[in-house]
N, C-alpha and C positions, 0 to 999 in steps of 0.2 A: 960369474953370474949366479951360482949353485952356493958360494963361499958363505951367505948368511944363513942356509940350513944348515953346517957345517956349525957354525957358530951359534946358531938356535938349540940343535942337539946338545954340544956344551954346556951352556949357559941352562937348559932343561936340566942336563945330568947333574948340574952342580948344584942345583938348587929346587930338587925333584924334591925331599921333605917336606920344604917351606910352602911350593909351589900346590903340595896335594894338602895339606892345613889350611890354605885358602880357597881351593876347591872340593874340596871329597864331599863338605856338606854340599855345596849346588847336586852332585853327584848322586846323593842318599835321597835327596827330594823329588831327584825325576824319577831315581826306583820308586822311590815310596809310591809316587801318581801313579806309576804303571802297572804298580803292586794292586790298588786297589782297584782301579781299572779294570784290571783282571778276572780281579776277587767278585767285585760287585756286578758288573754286566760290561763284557768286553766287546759288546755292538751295540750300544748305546752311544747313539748320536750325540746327545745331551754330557754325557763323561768325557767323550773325546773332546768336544769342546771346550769343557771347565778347565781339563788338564793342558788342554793347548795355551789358554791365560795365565795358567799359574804358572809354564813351562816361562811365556812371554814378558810375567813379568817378575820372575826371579831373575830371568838371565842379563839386566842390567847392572842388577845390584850384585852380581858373585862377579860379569865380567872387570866390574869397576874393581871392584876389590883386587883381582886379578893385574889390571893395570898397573895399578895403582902399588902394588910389590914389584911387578918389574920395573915400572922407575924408581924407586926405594932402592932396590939390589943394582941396578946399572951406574944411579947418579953416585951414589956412595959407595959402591965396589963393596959391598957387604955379602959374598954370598951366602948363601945359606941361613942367613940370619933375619930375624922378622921386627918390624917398623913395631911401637908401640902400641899401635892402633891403625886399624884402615878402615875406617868409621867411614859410611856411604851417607850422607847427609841428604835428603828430601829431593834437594835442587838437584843435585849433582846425581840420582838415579833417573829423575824427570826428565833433565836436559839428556840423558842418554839415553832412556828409552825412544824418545822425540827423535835421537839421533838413529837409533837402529830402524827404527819404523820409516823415517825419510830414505833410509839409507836401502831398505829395502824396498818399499815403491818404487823408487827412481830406478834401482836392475829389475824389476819384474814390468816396469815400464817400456823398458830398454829391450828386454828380451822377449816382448809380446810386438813389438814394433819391428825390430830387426835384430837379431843374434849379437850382433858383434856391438852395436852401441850399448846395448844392457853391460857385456864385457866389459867395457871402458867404464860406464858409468859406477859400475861394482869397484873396479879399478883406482879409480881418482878420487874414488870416496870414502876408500879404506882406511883414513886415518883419522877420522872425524873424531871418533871414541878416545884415540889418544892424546886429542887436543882438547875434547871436554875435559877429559880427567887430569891428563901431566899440566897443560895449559889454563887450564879452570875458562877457557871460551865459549862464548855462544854457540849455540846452536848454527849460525850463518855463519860466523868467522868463524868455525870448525871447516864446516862444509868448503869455503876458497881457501881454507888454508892447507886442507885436506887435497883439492885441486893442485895448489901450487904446488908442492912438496911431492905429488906423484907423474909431476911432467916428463921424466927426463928416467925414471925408474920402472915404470907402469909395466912392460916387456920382462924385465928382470923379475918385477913381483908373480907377474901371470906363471910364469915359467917355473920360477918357485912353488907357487901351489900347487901347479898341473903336477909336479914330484913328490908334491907331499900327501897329495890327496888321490890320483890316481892307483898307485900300490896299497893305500890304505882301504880303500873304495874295492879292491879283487879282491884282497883278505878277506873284510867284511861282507862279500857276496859270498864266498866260500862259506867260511865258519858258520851263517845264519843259515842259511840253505840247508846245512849239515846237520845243524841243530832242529829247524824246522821239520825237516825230513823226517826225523827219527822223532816226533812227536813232543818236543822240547820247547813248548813256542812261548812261555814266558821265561826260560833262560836265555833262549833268544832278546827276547823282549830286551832282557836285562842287562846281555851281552851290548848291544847298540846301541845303550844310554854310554858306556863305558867307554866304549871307541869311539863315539861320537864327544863325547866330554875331552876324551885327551887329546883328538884330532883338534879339537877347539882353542885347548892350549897349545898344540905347537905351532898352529896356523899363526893364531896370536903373539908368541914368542917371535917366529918370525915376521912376521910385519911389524912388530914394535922395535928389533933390529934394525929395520929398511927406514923405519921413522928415526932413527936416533940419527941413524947416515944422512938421510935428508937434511934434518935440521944441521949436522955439521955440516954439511956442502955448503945451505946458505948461510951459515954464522961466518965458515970461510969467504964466502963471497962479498959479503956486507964489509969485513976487515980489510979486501981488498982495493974494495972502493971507497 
């Protein structure tokens, strides 16, 4: 069950250069907002919200980029090595921000109605992004295919997270607190963009694992019949 963190770590270690080339800039731009944020008035209602939008709407365009090299290094067994270009074109950040934004209504729908259906809904919807970008799909045939493809695994992935994210989540209470405490609160600040950005990739390294298995089960399945 645990075997694609296992396999998510590797595939991280082996291709941590390439992997932070395509991230570090998303990484330097959420400091940067929080930098000024800081600087200029850090209880202004009006800043937190500008930087909540620009947070919103860079983070389609680095995660696609993101994608979009681990299918490069997985389909071609390349690692460590970078595609010629991961050019994010107009449609292909649209159709994914469309997709993160549906994708986050439908669990905050979920979890204001009843705990466990928002769960599932987060769950069977996790792979919408992968199929925008590996798949170049719509919007809707992301979203059922994103269904299909987490029927039979959905336990496996939850269980996955809760290990990736809980030890990462006591760390991050600790270290901020520590920082906060002793009067540090924009290294804090800065520390939480950091943790939060690589938790981001390895959540995503591993469920882009759990998608490539998916697709082999049914390409196996479809051969069979």
């Amino acid at each position: 069950m645990l075997e694609p963190i296992s396999e998510a770590l590797y595939f991280t270690r082996r291709n941590f250069t390439s992997i932070n080339k395509v991230m570090l800039p998303y990484l330097a731009l959420l400091m940067l907002a929080d930098f000024v944020v800081a600087m200029a008035n850090p209880s202004s209602p009006l800043l937190h919200k500008l930087q909540t939008i620009f947070a919103l709407v860079i983070y389609p365009y680095f995660m696609a980029k993101l994608i979009r090299y681990l299918h490069f290094a997985i389909r071609t067994g390349r690692n460590g090595s970078m595609p010629d270009e991961l050019n994010v074109p107009f449609p292909l950040w649209s159709t994914l921000f469309l997709g993160y934004l549906v994708h986050g209504l439908a669990t905050a729908a979920g979890l204001l109605a009843f705990v466990l259906p928002g769960i599932l809904i987060f769950l069977r919807m996790s792979f919408i992004d992968f199929n925008i970008v590996c798949r170049r799909k719509s919007l809707t045939s992301s979203i059922t295919s994103s269904w299909h493809q987490t029927s039979d695994n959905k336990i496996d992935i939850f269980v996955g997270l809760l290990a990736i994210t809980i030890p990462v989540a006591l760390v991050s209470i600790i270290l901020l607190h520590t920082l906060t405490s002793a009067g540090w609160d924009l290294p804090a600040l800065l520390l939480s963009n950091v943790i939060s950005v690589y938790t981001t990739i390895f959540t995503t390294v591993f469920l882009f694992r759990h998608f490539t298995l998916a697709e082999e089960e049914m390409d196996n399945t479809n051969i069979q019949v």
